[in-house]
N, C-alpha and C positions, 0 to 999 in steps of 0.2 A: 698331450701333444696337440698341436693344433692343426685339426683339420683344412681347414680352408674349406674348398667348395668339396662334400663329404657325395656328391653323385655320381651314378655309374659312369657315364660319359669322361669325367675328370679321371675316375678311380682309374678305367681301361685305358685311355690316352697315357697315366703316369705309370701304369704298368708297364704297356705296349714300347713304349721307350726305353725306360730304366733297362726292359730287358733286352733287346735290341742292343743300345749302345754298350752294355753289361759284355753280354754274349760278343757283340764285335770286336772290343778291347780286350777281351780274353782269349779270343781265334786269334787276333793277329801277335798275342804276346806268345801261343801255345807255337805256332808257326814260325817265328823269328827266333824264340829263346828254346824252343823243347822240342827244334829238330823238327815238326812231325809232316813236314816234307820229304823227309827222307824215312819215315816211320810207316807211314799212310799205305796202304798199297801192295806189301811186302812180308816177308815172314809171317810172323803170330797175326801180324793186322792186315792180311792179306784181303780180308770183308770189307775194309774199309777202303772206299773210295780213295782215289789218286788226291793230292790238294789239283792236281791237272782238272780233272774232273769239272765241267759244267755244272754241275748239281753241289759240288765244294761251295764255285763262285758265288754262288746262287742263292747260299745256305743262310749269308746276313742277313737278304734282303727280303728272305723268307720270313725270317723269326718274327716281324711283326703277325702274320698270322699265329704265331706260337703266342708271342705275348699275348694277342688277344683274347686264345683261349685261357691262355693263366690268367687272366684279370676274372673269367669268367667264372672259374674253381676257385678263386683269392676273395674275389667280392664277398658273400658271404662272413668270410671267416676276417674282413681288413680290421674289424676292432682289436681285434688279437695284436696287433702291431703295429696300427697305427694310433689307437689310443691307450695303451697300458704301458706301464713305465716297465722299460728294457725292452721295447718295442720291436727294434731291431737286431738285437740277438735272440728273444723268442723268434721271429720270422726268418733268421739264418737259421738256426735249430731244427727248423720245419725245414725248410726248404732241404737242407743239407740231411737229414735225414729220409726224406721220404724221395727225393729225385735223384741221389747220389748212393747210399749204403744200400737200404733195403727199398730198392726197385722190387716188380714184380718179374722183373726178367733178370734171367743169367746176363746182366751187362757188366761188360769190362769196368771193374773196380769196385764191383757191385758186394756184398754176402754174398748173395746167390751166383754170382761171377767165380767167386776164391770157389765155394763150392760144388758147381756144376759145369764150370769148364774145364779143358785141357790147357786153359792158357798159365804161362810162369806169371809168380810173385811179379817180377818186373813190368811185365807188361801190365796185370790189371794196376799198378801205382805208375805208372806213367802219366796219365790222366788227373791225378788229384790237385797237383798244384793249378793247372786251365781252371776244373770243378772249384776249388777254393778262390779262386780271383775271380770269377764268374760270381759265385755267390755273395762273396763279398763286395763286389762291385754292384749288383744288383740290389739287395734288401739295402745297399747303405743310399745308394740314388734314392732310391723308393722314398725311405725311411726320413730323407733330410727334404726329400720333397715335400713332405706332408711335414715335418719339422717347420719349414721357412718355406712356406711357400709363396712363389715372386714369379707375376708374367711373364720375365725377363727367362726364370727356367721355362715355361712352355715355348717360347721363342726360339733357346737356345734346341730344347728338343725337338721343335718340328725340325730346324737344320741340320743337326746332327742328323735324326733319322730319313732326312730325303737323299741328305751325303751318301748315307750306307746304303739305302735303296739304289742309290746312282751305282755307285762303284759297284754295287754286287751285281747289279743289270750288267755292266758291262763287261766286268769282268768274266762272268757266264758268257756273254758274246762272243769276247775274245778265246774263253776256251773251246768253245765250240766252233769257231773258226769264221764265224758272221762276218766279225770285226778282225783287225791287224793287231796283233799285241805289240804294247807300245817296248821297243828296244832297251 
């Protein structure tokens, strides 16, 4: 595969992104398509935050500190997938097994989740298809970035992620009452 520019700076910028726009387009499809406006908040997901919530809003424009620190855990180990052929399914493989199955906590949808909580079947699979498009959407950005990589995508990433920084700034605002929520 071809690396292009193989330094920390490039590697965490195509992290910091990939997971970002990943993570955004997976909230807003787990939100539109899987209910979890009406899930959040209530019954068995009564711990989970309202999508009302300030901190919901909040949560896109956050992830760039998340990706950051994933670029920071990833560096290291990027040979593993961005230079070895099947690149991007060993790095789904990881990714989907160590942040999804066997977490180190009882998380909803977790091993440890089916085994050490009270919650039904239903609810910890609730969450796999978001987990599944989330990951999918993330190693495969990543992966084709470092595939073909072209100014054109850091351009289009810095916009995308100022977009989502916007909208999630405001949207926080608006839940907390700063701002007017638009009608």
């Amino acid at each position: 595969m071809n690396q292009g520019d193989n330094s920390f700076r490039t590697f965490s910028w195509r992290v910091t992104a990939a997971h970002t726009v990943a993570y955004f387009l997976a909230g807003i499809f787990a939100v539109a398509a899987m209910g979890y406006r009406e899930l959040f908040g209530v019954g068995e997901l009564s711990f989970m935050r309202s999508t009302d919530s300030p901190w919901v809003a909040a949560g896109p424009g956050l992830q760039m500190i998340r990706g950051f620190c994933l670029s920071l855990i990833l560096y290291p180990f990027r040979s593993v997938f961005v230079d070895s052929k099947y690149g991007w399914g060993k790095f789904w493989m990881i990714l989907f097994g160590l942040s999804y199955l066997f977490t180190f906590a009882a998380a909803t949808g977790s091993f440890e989740g089916f085994i050490y909580t009270t919650l039904s079947v239903e609810t910890h699979l609730i969450g796999i298809p978001e987990a599944l498009l989330y990951m999918s959407l993330f190693t495969a950005l990543l992966w084709a970035w470092y595939e073909k990589p072209k100014k054109a995508y850091t351009a289009i990433s810095i916009t995308l992620v100022v977009l989502i920084v916007l909208m999630s700034s405001l949207g926080a605002l608006a839940a907390a009452g700063v701002i007017d929520r638009p009608q």
